[in-house]
C-alpha positions in Angstrom: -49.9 -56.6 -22.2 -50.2 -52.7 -22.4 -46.8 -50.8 -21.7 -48.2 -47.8 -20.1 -44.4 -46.0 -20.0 -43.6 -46.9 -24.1 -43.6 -43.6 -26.0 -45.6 -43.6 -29.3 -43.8 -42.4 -32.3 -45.3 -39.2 -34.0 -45.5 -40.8 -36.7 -47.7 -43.8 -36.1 -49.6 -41.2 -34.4 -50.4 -39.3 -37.5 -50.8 -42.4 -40.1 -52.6 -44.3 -37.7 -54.5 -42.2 -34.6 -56.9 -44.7 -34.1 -54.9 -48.0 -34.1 -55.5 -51.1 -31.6 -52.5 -50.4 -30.0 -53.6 -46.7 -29.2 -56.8 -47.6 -28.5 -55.9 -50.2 -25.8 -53.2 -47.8 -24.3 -56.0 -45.3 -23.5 -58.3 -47.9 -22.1 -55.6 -48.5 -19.5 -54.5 -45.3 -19.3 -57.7 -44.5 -18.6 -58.4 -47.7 -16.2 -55.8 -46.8 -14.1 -57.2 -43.2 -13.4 -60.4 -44.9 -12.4 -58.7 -47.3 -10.1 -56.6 -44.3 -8.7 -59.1 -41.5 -7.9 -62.7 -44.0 -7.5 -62.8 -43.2 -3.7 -62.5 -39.7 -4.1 -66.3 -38.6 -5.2 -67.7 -42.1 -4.6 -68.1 -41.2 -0.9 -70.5 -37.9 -2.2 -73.1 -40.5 -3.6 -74.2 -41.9 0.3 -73.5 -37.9 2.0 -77.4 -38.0 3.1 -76.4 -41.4 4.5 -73.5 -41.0 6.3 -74.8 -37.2 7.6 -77.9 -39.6 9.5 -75.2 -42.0 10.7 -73.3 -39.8 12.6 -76.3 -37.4 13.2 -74.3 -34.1 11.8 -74.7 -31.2 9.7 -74.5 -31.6 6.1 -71.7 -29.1 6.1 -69.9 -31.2 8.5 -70.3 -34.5 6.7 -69.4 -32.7 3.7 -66.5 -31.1 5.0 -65.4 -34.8 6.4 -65.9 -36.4 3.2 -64.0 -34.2 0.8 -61.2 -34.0 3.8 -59.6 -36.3 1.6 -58.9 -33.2 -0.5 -56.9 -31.7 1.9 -54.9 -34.9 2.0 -54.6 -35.1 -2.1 -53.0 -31.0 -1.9 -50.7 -32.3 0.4 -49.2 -35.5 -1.4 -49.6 -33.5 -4.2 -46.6 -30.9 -3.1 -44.5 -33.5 -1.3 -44.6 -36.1 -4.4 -43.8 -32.9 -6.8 -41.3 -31.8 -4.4 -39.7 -35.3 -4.2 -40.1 -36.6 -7.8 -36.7 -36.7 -9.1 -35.8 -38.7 -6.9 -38.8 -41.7 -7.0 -39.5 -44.0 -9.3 -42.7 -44.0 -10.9 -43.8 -47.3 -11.7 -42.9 -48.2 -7.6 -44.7 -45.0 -6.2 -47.5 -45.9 -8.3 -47.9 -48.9 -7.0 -46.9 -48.8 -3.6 -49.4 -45.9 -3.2 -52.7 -48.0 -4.7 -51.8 -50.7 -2.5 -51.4 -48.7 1.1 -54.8 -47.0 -0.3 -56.8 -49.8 0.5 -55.7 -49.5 4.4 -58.1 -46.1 5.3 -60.6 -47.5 2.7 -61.1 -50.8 4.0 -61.2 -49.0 8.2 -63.6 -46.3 7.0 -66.0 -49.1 7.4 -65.6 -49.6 10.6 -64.8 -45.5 11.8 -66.6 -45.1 15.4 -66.8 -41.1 15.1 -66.3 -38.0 12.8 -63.1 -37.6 13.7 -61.6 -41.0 12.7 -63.9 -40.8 9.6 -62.2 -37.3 8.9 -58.3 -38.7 9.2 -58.7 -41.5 7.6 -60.3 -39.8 4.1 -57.1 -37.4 4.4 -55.2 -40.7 4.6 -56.8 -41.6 1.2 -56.0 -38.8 -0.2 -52.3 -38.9 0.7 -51.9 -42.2 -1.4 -54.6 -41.4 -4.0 -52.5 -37.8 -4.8 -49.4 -39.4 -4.8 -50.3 -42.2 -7.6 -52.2 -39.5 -9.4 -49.2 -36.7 -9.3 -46.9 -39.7 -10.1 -48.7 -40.9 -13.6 -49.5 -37.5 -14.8 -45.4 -36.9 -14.3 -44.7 -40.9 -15.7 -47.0 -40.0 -18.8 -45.6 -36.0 -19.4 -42.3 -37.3 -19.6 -42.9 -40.7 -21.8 -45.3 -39.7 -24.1 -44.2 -37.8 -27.6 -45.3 -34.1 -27.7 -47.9 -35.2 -30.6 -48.9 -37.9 -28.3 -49.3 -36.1 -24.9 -52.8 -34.6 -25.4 -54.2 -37.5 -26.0 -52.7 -39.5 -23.0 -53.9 -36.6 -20.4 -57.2 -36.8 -22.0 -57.3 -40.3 -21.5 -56.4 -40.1 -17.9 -58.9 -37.2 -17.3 -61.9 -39.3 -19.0 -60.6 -42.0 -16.4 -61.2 -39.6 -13.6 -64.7 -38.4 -14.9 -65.7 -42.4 -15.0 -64.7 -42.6 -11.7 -67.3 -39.8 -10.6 -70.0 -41.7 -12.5 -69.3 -45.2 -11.8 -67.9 -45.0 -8.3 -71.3 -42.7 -6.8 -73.4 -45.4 -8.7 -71.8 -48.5 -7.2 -71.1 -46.7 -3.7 -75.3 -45.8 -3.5 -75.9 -49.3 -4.7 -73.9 -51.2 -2.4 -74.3 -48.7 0.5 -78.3 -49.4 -0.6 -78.3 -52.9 -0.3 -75.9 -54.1 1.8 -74.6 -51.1 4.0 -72.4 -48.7 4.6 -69.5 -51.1 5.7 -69.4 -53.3 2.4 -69.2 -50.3 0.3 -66.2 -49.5 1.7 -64.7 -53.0 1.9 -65.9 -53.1 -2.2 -64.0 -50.2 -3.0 -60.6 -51.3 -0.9 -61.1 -53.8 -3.2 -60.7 -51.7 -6.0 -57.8 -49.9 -4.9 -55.9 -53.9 -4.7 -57.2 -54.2 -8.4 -55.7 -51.1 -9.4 -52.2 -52.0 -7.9 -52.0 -55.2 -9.9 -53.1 -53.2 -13.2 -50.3 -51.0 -12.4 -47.9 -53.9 -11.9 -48.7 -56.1 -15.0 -49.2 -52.6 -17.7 -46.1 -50.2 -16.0 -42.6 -51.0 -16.9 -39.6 -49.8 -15.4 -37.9 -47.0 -17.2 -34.9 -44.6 -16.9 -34.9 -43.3 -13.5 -36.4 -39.5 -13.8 -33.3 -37.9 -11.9 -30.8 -38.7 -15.1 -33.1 -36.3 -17.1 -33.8 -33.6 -15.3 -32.2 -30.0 -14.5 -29.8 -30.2 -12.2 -31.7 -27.2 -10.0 -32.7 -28.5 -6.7 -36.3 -29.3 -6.4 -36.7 -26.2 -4.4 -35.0 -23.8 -7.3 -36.8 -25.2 -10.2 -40.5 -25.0 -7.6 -39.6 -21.2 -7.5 -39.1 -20.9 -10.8 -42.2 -22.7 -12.0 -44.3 -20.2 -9.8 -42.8 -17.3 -11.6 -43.8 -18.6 -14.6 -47.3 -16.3 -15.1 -48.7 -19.2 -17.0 -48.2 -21.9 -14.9 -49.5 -19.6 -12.1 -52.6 -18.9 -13.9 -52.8 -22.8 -14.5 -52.6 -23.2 -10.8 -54.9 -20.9 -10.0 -57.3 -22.2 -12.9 -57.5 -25.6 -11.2 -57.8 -24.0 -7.7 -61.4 -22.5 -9.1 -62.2 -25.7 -11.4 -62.7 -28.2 -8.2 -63.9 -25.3 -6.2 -66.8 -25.4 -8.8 -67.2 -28.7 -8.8 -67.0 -29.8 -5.2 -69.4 -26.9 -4.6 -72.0 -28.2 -7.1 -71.6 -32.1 -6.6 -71.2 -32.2 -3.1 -74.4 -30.0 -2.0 -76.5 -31.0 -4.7 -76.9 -34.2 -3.1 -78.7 -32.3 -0.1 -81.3 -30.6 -2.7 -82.0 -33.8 -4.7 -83.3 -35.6 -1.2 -85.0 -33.0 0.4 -88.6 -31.8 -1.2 -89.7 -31.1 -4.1 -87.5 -33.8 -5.8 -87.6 -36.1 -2.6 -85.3 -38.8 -4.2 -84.4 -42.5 -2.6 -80.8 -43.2 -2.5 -80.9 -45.8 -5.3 -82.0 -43.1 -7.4 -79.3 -40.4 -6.1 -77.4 -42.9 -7.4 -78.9 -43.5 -11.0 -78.4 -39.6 -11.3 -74.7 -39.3 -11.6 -75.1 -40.9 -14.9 -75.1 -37.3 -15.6 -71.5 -37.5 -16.1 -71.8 -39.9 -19.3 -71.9 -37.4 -21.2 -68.4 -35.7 -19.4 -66.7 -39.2 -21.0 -67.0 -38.7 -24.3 -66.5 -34.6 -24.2 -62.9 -34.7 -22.0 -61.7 -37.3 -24.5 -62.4 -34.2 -27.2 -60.7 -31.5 -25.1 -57.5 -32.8 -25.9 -58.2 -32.6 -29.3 -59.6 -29.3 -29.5 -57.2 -28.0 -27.5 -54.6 -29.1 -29.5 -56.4 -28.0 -32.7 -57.9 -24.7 -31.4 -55.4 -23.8 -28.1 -55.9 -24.3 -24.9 -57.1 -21.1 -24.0 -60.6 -21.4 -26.2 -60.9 -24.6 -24.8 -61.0 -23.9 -21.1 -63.4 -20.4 -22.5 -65.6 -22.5 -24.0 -65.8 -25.3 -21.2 -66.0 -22.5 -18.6 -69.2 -21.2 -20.3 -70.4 -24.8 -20.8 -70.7 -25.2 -16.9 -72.0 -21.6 -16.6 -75.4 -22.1 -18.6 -76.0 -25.0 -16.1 -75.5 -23.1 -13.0 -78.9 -21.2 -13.1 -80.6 -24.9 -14.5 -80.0 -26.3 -11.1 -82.1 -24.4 -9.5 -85.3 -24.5 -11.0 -87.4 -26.8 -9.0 -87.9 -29.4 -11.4 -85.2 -32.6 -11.4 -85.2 -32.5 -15.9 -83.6 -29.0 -15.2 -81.0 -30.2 -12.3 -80.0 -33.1 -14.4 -79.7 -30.6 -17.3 -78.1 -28.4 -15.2 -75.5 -30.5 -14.0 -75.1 -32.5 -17.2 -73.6 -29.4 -18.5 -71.3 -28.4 -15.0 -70.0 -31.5 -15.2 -69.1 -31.2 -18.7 -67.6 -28.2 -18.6 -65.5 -28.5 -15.6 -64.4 -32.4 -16.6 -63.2 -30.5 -19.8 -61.9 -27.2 -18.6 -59.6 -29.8 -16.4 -58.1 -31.6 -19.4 -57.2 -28.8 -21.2 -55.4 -27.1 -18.0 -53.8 -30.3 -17.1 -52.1 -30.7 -20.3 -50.9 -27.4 -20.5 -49.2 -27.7 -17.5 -47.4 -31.0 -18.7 -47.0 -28.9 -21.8 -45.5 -25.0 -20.1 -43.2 -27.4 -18.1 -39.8 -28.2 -19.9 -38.2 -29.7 -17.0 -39.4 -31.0 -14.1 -42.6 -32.1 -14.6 -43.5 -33.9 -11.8 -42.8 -30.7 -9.8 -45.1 -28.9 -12.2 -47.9 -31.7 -12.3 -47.3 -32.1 -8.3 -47.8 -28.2 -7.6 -50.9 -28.0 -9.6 -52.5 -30.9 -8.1 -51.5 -29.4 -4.9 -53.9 -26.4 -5.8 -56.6 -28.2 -7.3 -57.0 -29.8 -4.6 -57.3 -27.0 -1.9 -59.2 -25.8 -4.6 -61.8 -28.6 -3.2 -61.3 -28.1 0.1 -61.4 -24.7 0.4 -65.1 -24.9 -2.1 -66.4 -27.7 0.5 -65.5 -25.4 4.0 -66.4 -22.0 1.9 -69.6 -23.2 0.4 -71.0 -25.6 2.6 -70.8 -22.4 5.2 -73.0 -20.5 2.5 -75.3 -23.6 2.2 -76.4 -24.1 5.7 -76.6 -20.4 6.0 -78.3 -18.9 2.9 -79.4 -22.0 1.2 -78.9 -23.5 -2.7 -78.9 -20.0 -4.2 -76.2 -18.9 -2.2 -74.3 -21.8 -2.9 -74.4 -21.7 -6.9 -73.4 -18.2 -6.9 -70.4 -19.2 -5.0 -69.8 -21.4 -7.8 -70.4 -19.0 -10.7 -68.0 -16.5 -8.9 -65.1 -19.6 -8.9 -66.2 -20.2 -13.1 -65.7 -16.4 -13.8 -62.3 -16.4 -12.2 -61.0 -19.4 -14.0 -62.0 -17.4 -17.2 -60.2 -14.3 -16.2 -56.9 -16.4 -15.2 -57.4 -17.9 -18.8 -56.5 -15.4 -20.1 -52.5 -15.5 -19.4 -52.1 -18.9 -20.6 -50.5 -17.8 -23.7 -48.7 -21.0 -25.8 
């Protein structure tokens, strides 16, 4: 059994980097990221699907899907707010196992509307497992160590995109839209009991950390300039990427590229690639900094903005090979620094950048879905280049 919550010593970690023991800690750090965040981007893979269903917009459908965003921002503040005082391994796991409530009635949701609440419901337990194990792993793992584990826990989250659309348009293919949600309710249960056999109890947080109420130390980490830019880095990074992934789906079904929903599905394994590069953030970010690693990810996902939209699909897969790259990889390097900038108080830290990341989604699906049923695909990746060259300038003041 995997103790998710024991530290490993710096210096295993330099004699040793790539023991077992590591290697099977990241698989379940990893694991449980999938198992965490799975619903989030699965839904995106059936949009076209669900948009015929309830015979709406795209931009409606879109905005209804990623609602759960607006949930995650949410949980994401209150969980930071509140995390001194809860304990991980029981937040964790009390959140995975209410998630499979609004996953399980999304399969049955007679209008919009219900749809709609019940994905911010998801996000409200999704956010608060996520915020909770990014604060659980900032504060057990060693300094050496910490890249590593957010790295892990970010390649998790990129499976999750690939994986979850693939399963979600297979299932959703072949045996409707209801299964696929009872499938990945499912999969919330399984990552409840992962959490429960591999998480052990540790030292409540509250012994450890600054005696500054939560609302003090929340002030203070916004007058940090670095942490700000880190906030307002993520804010752009899921912008991007709910802007691309989210309409893209639209442009692969509708002529030229006129693709079935099996195949929308076989496309998101666009995001292999994304697994192996967000394992390597960590490390170049440690080796290089974190500011040439988000500048060099940045740029990644800017060569593939103008790929998506040749009419040919070798030159959107291309294109979004490389966005998804580059954003996946950006986001491991900003997350770690914020687990990094933050001396005390983590989970406030981690919980208040989540928090913006996640409007930052919500804000890209209600701002560029506008631009998409108005002005078209063009429109909409130039939104998205405009939220890439931001990132980069807000780069800039995350100084170590």
């Amino acid at each position: 059994m995997t103790d998710l919550s024991a530290p490993i010593k710096p210096t295993a970690m330099t004699m040793d980097a790539h023991s077992p023991g590591l290697a099977l800690r990241s698989l379940v750090i990893g694991l449980t990221a999938f198992l965490t965040v799975v619903d989030l981007f699965a839904t995106q893979a059936i949009l076209p699907s669900l948009t015929r269903h309830y015979g709406v917009a795209p931009a409606a459908m879109s905005l209804a899907v990623n609602a759960s965003t607006f949930g995650m921002a949410v949980a994401g503040l209150v969980v930071g707010f509140l995390s001194p005082h809860i304990d991980r391994r029981t937040g964790i796991l009390l959140s995975l196992t209410l998630l499979a409530i609004p996953t399980s009635l999304l399969a049955t949701a007679p209008n919009l509307a219900v749809f709609t609440g019940l994905r911010v419901a998801q996000g409200l337990c999704m956010a608060s497992a996520f915020a909770l194990t990014l604060a659980h792993l900032g504060e057990q793992c060693s300094a050496m160590d910490s890249g590593g584990a957010f790295a892990a826990y970010i390649t998790g989250n990129v499976a999750s995109n690939l994986v979850g659309r693939l399963v979600s348009a297979a299932i959703a293919d072949s045996l409707g839209l209801a299964w696929n949600f009872y499938f990945f309710a499912a999969l919330n249960l399984a990552g409840a009991a992962l959490v429960y056999f591999t998480i052990a109890r540790v030292q409540p947080t509250r012994a450890t950390t600054s005696t500054a109420s939560a609302f003090a130390a929340t002030i203070a980490q916004w007058q940090d300039a670095r942490l700000r830019a880190a906030y307002g880095i993520g804010f752009c990074i899921l912008f991007a990427f709910i802007g691309t992934f989210t309409f893209v789906n639209f442009v692969l079904v509708r002529p030229p590229l006129s693709l079935g929903m099996m195949d929308l599905g076989f496309v998101y394994f666009v995001f292999l690639p994304s697994v192996v590069t967000t394992l390597l953030a960590g490390k170049v970010a440690s080796r290089l900094g974190t500011r040439p690693t988000i500048w060099g990810s940045l740029a990644i996902a800017g060569v593939g903005l103008p790929l998506m939209l040749v009419p040919h699909l070798g030159a959107v897969l291309a294109g979004m090979v490389l966005v998804g790259s580059g954003t996946f990889s950006a986001q491991a390097a900003a997350t770690g620094f914020v687990g990094q900038a933050a001396a005390v108080n983590r989970g406030i830290a981690s919980g208040t950048y989540l928090a913006c990341y996640f409007c930052g989604g919500l804000v890209g699906t209600a701002v560029l879905g506008r631009l998409f049923d108005a002005y078209g695909w063009h429109a909409c990746v130039a939104g998205v280049g405009l939220a890439l060259a931001v990132a980069a300038l807000l780069t800039l003041a995350l100084k170590r």
